[in-house]
BAKOL-19465 format. One record per atom (N, C-alpha, C, O): residue number from 0; residue in one letter; atom name; y, x, z. Coordinates in nm, 2 decimals, padded with zeros to 4 digits. Layout:
residues N
+-----+---+----+--------+--------+--------+
:   k : r :  a :     py :     px :     pz :
+-----+---+----+--------+--------+--------+
: NUM : A : CA :      Y :      X :      Z :
...
+-----+---+----+--------+--------+--------+
***
This chain:
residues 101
+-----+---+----+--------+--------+--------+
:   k : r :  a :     py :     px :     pz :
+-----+---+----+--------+--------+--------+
:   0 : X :  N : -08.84 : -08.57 :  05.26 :
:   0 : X : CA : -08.98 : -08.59 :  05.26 :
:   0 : X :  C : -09.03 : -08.60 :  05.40 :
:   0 : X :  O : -09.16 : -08.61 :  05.41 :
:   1 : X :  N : -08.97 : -08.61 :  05.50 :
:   1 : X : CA : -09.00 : -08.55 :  05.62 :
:   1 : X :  C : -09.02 : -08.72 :  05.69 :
:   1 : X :  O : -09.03 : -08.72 :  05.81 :
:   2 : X :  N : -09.03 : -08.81 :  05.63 :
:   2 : X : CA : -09.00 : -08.95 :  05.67 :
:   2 : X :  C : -09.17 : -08.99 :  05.67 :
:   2 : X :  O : -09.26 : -08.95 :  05.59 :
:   3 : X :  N : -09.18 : -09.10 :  05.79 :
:   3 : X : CA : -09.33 : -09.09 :  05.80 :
:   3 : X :  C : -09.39 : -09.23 :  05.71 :
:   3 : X :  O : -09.31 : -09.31 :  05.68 :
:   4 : X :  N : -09.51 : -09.25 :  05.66 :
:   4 : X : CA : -09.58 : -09.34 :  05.57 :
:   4 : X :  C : -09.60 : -09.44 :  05.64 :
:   4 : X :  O : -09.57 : -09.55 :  05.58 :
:   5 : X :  N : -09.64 : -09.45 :  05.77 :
:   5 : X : CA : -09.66 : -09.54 :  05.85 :
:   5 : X :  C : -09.52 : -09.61 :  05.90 :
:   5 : X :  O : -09.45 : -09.56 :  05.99 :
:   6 : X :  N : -09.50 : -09.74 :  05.84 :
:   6 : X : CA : -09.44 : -09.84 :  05.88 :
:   6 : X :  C : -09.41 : -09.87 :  06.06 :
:   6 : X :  O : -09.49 : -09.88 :  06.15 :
:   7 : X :  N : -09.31 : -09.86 :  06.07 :
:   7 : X : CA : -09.30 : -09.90 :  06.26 :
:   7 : X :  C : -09.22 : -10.07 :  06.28 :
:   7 : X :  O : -09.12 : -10.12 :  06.24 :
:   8 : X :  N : -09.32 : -10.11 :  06.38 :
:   8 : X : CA : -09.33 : -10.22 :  06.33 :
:   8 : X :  C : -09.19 : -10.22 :  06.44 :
:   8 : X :  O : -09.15 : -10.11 :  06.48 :
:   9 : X :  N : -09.12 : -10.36 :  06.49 :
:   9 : X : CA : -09.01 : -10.40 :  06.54 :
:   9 : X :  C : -09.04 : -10.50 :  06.66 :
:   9 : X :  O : -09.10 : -10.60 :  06.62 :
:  10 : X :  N : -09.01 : -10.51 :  06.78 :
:  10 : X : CA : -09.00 : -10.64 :  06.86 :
:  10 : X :  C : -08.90 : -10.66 :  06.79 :
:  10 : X :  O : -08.82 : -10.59 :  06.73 :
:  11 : X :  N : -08.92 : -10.83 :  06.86 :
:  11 : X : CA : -08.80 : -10.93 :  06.85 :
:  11 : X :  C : -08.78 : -11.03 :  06.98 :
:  11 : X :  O : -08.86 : -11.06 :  07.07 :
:  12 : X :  N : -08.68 : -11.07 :  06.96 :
:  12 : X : CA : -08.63 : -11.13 :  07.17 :
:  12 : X :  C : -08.61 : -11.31 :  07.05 :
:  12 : X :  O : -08.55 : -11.32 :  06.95 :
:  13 : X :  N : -08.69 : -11.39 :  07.13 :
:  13 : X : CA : -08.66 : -11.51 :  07.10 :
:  13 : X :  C : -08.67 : -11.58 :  07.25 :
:  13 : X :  O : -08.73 : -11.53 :  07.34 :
:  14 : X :  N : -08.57 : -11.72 :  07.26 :
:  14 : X : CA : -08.53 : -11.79 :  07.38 :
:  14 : X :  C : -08.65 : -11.94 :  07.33 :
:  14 : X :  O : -08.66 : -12.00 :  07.22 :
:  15 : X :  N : -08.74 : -11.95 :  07.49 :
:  15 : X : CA : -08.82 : -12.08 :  07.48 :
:  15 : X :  C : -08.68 : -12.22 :  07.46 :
:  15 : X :  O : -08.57 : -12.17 :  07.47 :
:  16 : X :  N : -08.69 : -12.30 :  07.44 :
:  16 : X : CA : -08.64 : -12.45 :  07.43 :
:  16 : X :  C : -08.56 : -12.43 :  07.59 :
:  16 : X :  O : -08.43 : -12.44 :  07.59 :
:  17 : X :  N : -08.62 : -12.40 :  07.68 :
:  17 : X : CA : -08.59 : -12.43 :  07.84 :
:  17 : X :  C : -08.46 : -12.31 :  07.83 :
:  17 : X :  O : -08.34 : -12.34 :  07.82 :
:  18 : X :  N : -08.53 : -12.18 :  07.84 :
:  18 : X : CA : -08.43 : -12.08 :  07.81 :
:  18 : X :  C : -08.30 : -12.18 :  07.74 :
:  18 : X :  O : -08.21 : -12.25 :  07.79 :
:  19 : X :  N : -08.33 : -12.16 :  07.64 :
:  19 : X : CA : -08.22 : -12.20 :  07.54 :
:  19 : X :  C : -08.10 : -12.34 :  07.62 :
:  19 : X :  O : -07.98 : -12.36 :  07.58 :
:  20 : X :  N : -08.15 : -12.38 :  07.68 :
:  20 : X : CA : -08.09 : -12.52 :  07.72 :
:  20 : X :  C : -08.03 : -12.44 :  07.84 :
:  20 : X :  O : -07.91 : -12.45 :  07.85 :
:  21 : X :  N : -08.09 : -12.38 :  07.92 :
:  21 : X : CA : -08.04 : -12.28 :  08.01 :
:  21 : X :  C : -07.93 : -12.17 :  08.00 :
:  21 : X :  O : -07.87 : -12.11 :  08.09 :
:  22 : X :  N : -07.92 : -12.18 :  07.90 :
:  22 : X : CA : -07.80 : -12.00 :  07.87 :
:  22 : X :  C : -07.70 : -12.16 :  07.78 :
:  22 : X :  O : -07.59 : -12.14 :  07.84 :
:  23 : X :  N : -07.69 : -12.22 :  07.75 :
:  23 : X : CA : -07.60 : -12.35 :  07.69 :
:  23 : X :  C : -07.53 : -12.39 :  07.80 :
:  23 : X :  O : -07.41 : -12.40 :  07.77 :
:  24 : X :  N : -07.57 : -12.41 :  07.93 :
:  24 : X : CA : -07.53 : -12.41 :  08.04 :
:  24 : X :  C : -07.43 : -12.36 :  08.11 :
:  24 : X :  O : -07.33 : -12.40 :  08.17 :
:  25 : X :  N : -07.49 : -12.17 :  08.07 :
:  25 : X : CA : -07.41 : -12.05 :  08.10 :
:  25 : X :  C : -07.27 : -12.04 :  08.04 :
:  25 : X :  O : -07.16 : -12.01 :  08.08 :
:  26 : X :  N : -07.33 : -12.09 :  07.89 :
:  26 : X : CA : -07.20 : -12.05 :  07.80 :
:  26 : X :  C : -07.09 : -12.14 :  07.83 :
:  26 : X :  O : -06.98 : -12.11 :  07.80 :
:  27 : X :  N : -07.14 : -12.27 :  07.88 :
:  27 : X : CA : -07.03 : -12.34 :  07.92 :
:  27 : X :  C : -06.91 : -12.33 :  08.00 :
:  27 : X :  O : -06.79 : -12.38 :  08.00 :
:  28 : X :  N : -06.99 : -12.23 :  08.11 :
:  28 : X : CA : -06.93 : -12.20 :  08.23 :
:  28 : X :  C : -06.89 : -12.06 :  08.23 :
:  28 : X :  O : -06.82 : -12.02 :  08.33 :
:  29 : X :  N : -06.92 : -11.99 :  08.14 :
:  29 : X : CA : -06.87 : -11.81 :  08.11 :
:  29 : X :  C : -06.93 : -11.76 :  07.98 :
:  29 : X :  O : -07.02 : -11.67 :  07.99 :
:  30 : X :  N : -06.89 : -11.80 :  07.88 :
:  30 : X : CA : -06.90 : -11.75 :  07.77 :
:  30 : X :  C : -06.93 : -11.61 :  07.70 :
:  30 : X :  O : -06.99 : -11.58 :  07.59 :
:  31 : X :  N : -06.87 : -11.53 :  07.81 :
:  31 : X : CA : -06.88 : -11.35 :  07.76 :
:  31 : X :  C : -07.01 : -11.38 :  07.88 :
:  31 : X :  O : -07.09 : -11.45 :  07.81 :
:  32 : X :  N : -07.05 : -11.38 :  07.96 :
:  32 : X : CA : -07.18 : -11.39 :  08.06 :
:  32 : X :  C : -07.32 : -11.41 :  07.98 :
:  32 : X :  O : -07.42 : -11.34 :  08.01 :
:  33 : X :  N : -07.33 : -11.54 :  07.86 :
:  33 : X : CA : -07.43 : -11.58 :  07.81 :
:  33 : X :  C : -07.45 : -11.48 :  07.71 :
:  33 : X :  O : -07.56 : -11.45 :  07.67 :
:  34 : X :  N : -07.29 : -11.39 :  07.62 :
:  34 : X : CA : -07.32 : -11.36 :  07.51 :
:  34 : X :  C : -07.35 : -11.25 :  07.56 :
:  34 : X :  O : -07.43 : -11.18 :  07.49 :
:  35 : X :  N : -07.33 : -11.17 :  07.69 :
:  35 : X : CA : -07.40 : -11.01 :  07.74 :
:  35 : X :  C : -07.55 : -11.06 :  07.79 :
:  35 : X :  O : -07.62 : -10.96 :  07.82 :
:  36 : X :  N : -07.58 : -11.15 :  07.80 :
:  36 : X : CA : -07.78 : -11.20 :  07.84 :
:  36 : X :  C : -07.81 : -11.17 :  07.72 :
:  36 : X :  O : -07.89 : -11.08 :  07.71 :
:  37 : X :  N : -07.77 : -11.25 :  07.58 :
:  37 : X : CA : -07.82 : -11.27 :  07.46 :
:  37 : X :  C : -07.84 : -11.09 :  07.44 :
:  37 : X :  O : -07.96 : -11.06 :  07.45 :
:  38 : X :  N : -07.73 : -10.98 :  07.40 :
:  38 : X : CA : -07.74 : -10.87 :  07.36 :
:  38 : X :  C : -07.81 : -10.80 :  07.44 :
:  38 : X :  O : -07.87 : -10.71 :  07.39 :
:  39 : X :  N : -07.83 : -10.82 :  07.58 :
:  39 : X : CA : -07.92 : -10.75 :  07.71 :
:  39 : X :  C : -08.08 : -10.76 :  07.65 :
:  39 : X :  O : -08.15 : -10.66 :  07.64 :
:  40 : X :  N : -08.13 : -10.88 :  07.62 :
:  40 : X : CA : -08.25 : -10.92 :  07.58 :
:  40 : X :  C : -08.28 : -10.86 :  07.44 :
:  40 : X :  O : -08.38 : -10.79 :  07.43 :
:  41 : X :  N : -08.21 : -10.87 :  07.34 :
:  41 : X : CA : -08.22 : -10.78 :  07.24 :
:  41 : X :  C : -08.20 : -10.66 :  07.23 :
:  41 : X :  O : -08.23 : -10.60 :  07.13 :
:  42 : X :  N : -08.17 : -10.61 :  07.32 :
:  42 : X : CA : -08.16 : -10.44 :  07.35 :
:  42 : X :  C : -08.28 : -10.43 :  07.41 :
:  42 : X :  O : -08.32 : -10.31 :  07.40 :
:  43 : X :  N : -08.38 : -10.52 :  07.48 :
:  43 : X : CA : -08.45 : -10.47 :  07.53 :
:  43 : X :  C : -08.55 : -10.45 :  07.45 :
:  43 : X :  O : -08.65 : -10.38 :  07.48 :
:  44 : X :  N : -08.54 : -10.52 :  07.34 :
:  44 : X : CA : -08.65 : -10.61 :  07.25 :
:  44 : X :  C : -08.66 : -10.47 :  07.14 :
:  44 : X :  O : -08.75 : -10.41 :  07.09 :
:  45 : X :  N : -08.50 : -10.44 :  07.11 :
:  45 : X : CA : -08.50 : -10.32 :  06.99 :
:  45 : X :  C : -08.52 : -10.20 :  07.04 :
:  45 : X :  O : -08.48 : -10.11 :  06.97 :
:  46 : X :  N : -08.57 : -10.16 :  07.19 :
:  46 : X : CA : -08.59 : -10.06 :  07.25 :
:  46 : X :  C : -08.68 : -09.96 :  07.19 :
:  46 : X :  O : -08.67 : -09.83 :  07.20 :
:  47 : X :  N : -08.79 : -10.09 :  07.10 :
:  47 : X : CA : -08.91 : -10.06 :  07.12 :
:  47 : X :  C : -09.05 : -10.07 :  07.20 :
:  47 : X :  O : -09.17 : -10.07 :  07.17 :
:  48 : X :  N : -08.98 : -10.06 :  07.34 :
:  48 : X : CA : -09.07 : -10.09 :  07.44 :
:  48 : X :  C : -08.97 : -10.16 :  07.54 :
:  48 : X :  O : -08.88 : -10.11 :  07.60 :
:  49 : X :  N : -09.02 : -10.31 :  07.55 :
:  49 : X : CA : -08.96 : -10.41 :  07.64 :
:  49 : X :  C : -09.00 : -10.38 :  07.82 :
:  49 : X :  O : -08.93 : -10.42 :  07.91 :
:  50 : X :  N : -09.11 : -10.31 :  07.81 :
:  50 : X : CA : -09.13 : -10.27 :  07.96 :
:  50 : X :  C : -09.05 : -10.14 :  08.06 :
:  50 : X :  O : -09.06 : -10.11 :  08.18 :
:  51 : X :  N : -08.97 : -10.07 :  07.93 :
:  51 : X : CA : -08.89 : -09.97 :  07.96 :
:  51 : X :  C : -08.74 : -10.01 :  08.07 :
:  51 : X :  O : -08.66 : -09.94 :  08.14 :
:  52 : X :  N : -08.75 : -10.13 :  08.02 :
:  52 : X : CA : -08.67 : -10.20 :  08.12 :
:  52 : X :  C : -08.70 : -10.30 :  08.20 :
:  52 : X :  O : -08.81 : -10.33 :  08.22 :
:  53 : X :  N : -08.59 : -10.34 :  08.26 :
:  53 : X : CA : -08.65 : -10.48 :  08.39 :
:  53 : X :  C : -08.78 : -10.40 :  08.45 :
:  53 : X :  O : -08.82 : -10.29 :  08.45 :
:  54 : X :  N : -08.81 : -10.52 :  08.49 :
:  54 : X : CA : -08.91 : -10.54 :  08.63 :
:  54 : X :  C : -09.01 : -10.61 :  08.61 :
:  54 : X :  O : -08.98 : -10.72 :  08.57 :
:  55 : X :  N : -09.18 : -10.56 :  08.63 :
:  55 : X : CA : -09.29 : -10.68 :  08.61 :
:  55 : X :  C : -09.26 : -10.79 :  08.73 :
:  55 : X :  O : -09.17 : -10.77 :  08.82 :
:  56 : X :  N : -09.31 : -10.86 :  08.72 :
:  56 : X : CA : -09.27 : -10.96 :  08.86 :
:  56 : X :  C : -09.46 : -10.99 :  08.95 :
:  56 : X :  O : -09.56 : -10.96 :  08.90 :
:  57 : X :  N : -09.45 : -11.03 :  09.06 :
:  57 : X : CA : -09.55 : -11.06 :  09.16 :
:  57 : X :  C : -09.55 : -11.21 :  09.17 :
:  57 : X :  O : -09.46 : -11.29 :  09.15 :
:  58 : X :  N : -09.69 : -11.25 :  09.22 :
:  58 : X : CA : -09.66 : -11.37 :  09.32 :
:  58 : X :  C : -09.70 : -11.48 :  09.16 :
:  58 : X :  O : -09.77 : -11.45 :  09.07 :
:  59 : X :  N : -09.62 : -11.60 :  09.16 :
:  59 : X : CA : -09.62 : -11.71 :  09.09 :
:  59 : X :  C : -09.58 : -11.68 :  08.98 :
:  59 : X :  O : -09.58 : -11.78 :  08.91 :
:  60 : X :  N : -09.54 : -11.58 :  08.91 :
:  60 : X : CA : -09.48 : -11.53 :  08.82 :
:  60 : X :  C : -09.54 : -11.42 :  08.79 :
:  60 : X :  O : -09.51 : -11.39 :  08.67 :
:  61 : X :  N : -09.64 : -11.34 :  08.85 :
:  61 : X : CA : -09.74 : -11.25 :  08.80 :
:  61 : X :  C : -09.74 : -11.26 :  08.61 :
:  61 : X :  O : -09.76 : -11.35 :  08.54 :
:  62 : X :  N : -09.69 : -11.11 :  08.58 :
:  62 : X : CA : -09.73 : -11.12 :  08.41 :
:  62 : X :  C : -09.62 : -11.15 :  08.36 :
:  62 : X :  O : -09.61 : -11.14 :  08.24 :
:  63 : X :  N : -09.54 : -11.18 :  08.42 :
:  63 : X : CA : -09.42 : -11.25 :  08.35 :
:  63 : X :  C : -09.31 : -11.09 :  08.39 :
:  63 : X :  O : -09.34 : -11.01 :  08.49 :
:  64 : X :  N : -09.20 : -11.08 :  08.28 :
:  64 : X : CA : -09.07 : -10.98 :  08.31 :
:  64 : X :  C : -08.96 : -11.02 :  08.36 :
:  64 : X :  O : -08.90 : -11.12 :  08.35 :
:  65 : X :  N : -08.94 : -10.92 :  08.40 :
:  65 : X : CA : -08.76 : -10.98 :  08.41 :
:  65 : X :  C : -08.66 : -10.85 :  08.41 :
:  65 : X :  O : -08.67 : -10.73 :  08.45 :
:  66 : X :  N : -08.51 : -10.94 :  08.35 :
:  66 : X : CA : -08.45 : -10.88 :  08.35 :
:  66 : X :  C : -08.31 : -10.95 :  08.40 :
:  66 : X :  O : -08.28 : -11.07 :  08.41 :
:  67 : X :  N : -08.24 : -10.81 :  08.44 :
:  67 : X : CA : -08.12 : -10.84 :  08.53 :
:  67 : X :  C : -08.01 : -10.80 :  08.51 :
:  67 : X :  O : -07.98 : -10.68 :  08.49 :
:  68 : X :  N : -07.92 : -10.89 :  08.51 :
:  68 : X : CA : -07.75 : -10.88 :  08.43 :
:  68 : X :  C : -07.67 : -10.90 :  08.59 :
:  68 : X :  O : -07.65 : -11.02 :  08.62 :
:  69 : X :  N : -07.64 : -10.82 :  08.65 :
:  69 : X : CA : -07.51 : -10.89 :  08.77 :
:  69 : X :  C : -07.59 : -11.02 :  08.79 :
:  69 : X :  O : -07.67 : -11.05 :  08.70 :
:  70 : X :  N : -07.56 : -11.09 :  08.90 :
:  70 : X : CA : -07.64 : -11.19 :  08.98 :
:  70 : X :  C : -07.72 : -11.30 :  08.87 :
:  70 : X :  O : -07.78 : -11.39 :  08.92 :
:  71 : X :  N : -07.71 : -11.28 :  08.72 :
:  71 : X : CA : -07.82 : -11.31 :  08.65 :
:  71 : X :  C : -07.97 : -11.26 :  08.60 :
:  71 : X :  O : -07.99 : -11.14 :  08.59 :
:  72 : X :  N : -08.06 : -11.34 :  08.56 :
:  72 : X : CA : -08.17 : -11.27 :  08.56 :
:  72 : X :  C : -08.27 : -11.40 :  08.41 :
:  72 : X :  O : -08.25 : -11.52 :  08.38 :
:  73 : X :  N : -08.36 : -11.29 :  08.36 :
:  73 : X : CA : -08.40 : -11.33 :  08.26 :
:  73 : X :  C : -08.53 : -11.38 :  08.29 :
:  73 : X :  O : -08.54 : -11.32 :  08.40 :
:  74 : X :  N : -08.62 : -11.43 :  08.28 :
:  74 : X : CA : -08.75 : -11.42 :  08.29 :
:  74 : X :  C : -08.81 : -11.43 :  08.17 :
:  74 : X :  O : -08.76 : -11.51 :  08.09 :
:  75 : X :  N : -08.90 : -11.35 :  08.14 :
:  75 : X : CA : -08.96 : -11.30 :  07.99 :
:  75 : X :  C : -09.13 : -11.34 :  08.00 :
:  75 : X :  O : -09.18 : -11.38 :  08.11 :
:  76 : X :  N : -09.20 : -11.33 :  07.88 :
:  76 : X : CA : -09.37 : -11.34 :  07.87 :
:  76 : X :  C : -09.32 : -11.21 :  07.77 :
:  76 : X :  O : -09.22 : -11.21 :  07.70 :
:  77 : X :  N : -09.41 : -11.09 :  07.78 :
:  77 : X : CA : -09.39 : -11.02 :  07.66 :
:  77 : X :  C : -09.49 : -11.01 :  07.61 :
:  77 : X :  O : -09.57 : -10.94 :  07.67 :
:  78 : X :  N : -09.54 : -11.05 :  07.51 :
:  78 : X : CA : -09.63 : -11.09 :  07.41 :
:  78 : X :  C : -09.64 : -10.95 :  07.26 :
:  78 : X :  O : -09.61 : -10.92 :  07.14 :
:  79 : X :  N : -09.73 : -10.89 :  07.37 :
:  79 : X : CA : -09.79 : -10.76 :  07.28 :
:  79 : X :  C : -09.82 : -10.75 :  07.11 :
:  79 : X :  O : -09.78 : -10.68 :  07.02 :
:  80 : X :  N : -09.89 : -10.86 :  07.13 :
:  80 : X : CA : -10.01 : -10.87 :  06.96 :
:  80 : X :  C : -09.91 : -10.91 :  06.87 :
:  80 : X :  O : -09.93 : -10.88 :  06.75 :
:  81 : X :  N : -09.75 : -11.00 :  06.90 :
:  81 : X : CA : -09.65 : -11.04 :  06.83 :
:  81 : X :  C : -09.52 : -10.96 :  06.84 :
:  81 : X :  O : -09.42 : -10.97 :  06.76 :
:  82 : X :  N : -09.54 : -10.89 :  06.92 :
:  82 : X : CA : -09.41 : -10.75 :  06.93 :
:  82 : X :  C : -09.33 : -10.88 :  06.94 :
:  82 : X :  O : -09.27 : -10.91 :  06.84 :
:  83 : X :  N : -09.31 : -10.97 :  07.06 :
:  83 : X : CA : -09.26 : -11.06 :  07.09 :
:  83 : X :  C : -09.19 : -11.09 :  07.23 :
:  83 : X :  O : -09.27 : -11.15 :  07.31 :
:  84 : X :  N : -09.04 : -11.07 :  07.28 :
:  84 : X : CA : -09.00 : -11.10 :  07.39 :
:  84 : X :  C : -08.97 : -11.21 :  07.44 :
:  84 : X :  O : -08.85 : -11.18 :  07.45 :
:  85 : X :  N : -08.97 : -11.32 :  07.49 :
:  85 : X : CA : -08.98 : -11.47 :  07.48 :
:  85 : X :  C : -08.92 : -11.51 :  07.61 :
:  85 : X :  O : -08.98 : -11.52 :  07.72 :
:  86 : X :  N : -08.81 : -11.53 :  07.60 :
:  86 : X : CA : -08.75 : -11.55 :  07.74 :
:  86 : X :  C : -08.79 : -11.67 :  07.76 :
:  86 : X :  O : -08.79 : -11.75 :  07.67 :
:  87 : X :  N : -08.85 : -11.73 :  07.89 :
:  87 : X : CA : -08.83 : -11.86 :  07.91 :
:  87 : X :  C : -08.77 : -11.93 :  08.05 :
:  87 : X :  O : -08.77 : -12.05 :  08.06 :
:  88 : X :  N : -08.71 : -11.85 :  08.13 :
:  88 : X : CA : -08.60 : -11.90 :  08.20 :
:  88 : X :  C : -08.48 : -11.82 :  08.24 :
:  88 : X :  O : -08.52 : -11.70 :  08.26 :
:  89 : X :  N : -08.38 : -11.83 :  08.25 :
:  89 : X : CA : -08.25 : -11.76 :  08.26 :
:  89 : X :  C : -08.15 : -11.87 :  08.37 :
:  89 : X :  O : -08.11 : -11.99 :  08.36 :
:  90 : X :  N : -08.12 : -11.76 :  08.47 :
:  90 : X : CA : -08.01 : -11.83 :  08.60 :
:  90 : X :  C : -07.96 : -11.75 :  08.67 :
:  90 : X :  O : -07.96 : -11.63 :  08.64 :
:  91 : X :  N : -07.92 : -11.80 :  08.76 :
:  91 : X : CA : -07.87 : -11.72 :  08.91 :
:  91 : X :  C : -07.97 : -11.68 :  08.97 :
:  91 : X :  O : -08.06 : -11.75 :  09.01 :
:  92 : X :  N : -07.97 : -11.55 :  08.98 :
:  92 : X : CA : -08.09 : -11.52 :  09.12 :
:  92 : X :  C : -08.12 : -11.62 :  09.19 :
:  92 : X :  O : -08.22 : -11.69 :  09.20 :
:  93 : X :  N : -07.98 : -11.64 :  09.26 :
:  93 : X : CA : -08.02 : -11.75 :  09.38 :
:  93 : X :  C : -08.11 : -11.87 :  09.35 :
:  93 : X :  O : -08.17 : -11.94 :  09.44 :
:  94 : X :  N : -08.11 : -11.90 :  09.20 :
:  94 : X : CA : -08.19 : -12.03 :  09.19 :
:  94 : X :  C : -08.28 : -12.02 :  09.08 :
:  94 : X :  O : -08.34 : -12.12 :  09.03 :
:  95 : X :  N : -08.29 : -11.94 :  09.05 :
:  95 : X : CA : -08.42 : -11.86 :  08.90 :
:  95 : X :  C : -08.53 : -11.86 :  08.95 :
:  95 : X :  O : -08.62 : -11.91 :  08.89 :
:  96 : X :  N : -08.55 : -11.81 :  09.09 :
:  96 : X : CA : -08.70 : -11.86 :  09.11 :
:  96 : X :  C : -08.77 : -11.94 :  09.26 :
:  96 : X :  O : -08.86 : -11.91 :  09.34 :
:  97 : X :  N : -08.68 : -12.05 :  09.23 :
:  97 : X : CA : -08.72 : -12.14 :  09.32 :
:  97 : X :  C : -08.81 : -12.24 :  09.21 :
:  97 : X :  O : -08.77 : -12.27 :  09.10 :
:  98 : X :  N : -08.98 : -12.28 :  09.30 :
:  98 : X : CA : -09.04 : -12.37 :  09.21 :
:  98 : X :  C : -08.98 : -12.49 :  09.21 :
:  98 : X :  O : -08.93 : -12.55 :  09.30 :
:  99 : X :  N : -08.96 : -12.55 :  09.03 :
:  99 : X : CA : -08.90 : -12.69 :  09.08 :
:  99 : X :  C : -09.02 : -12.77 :  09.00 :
:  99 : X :  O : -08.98 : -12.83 :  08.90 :
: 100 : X :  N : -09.11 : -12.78 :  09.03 :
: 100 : X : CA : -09.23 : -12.93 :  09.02 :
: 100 : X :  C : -09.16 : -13.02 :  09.10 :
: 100 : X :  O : -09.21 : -13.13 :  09.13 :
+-----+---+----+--------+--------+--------+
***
């Protein structure tokens, strides 16, 4: 009886189009690399609280998260009202956040 009435609701980690075409990339070139990003983002997602990990970010990216695997890194929107993690770009440090317009 000790179980509460109130439903708890769940995030979930989904990858934008860009992401997705991005980690396809990865998998091409290190296979266990893309599938520890994939469970990294869902761990962060089934945490319950996506801000308990990674890093808010500054600058051009203000609002946006990130998260960090060994010289990879995630960039997230985390979208409150949808209990929603939304990756939308994934790379190398070295080239994750250079603007490319």
């Amino acid at each position: 009886m000790g179980e509460s009435a109130v439903e708890e609701k769940s995030w979930s980690a989904e990858w934008s189009e860009e992401a997705t075409k991005q980690l396809a990339k990865i998998k091409r070139k290190n296979p266990q690399m893309a599938r520890d990003l994939e469970i990294m983002l869902d761990a962060a997602a089934e945490s319950g609280n996506p801000r308990s990990r990674g890093k808010g970010l500054k600058g051009n990216l203000a609002g946006k998260w990130r998260y960090r695997l060994d010289d990879y890194r995630v960039i997230c929107e985390i979208k409150e009202s949808i209990l929603l993690v939304l990756a939308v770009k994934v790379g190398l440090r070295s080239e994750i956040y250079k603007d490319k317009k």
